[in-house]
C-alpha positions in Angstrom: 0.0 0.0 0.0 3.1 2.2 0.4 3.8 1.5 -3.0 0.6 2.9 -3.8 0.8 6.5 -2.3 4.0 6.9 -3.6 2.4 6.7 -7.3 -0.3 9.1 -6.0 3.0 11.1 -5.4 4.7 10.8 -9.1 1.4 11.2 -10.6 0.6 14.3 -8.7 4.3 15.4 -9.3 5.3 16.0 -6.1 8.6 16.8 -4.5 9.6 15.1 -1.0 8.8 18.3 1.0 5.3 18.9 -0.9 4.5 15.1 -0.4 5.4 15.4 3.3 3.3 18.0 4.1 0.1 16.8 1.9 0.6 13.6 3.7 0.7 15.4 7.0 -2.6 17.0 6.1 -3.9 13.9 5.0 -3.0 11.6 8.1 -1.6 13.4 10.5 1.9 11.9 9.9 4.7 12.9 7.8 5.9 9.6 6.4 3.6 6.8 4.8 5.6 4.0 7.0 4.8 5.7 10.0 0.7 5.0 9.3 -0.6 1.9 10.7 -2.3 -0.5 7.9 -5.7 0.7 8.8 -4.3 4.3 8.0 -3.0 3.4 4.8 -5.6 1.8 3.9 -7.9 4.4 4.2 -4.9 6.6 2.6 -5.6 4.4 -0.5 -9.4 4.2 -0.7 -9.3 7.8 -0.6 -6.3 8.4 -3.6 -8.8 5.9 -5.7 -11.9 8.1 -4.7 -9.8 11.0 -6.3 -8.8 8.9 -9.3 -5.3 9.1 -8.6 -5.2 5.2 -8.7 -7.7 4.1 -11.4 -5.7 4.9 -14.4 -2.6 5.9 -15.3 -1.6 9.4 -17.1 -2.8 9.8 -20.7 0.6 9.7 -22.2 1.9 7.1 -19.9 -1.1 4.1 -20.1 0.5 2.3 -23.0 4.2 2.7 -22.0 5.2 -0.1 -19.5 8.9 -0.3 -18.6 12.5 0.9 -19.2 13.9 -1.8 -20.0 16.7 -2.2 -22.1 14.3 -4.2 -24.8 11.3 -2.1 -24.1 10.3 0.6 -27.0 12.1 3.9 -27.1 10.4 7.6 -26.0 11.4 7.9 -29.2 9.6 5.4 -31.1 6.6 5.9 -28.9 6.2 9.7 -29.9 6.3 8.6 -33.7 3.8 5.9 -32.7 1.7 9.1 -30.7 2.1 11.0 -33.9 1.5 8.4 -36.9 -1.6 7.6 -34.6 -2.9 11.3 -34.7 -2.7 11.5 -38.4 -4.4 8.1 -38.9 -7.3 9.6 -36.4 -6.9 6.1 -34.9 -9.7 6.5 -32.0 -8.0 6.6 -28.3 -4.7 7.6 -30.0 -2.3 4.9 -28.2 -4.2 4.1 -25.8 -7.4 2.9 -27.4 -9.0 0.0 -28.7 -8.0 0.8 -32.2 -4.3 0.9 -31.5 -3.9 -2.1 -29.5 -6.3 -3.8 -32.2 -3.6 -3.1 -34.9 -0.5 -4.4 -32.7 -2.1 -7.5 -32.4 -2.5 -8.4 -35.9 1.1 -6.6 -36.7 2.9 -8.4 -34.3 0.5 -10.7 -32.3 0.6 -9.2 -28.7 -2.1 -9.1 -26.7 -1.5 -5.6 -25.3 0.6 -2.5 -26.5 2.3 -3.0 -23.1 4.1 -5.6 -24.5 5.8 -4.2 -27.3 10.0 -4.2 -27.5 12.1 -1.9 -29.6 11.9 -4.5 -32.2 8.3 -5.5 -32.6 7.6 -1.6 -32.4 9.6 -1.5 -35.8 7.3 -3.2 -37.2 4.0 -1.2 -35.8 5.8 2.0 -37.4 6.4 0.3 -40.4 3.1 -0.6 -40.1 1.4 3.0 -39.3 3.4 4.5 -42.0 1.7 2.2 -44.8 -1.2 2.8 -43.1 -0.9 6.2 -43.3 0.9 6.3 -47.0 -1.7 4.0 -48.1 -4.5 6.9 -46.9 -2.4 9.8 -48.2 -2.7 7.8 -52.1 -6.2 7.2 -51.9 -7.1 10.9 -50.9 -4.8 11.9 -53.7 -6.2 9.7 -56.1 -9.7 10.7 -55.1 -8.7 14.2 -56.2 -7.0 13.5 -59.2 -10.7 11.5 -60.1 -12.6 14.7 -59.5 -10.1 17.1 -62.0 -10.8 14.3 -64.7 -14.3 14.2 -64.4 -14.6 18.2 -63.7 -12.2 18.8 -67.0 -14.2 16.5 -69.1 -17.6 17.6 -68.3 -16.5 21.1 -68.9 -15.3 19.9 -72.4 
């Protein structure tokens, strides 16, 4: 459970002296291993009640370690921007996008990606995307034929 407030902490974006006195407020003591279990557990129901432990950040829901094998910042903002321009529902973190990274590269979750199976969901945005960019274009090109030859 101390586990917990301390993400109520980093998601709030607390320092140590801010997060010592809010928890001071809060319980009445100025360290989380100072509160008995009943205290903290009470700490905890009250953090969920504020939606500080339902969900992660926006930007941070798909991403799910550091690891040395895990997708770059990097490749996750071209993901985040590929996804934009698609207008894939949910960005990163929607059904859509964890629909198309199981049928690129059979995961069962986004979470699961490493550096090298997110190659291949850019690769796979960017046709997406390329593909979408030809059709619009050829779509246009369609209309200037058919408005030059019924002007003629």
């Amino acid at each position: 459970m101390i586990a917990m407030v301390h993400i109520a902490k980093a998601r709030l974006g607390m320092d140590d002296e801010t997060y010592r006195a809010w928890l001071e407020k809060k319980t009445g003591k100025r360290s989380s291993s100072a509160l008995s279990d009943g205290q903290l557990g009470q700490l905890v129901k009250a953090l969920r009640a504020e939606g500080l432990l339902d969900e992660p950040p926006t930007a941070a829901k798909v991403i799910a370690g550091k690891g040395a094998n895990r997708p770059t910042d990097a490749q996750w903002k071209t993901a985040r921007g590929l996804a934009k321009k698609i207008g894939l529902d949910g960005g990163l973190d929607g059904e859509a996008f964890a629909g198309f990274v199981k049928r690129i590269v059979k995961v069962d979750n986004p979470r699961f990606l490493t550096k090298a199976s997110m190659v291949d969901v850019l690769i796979g945005l960017e046709k997406w995307w390329e593909d979408r960019e030809q059709k619009k274009a050829t779509a246009t090109e369609t209309k200037g034929r058919k408005a030059v030859s019924k002007g003629e």
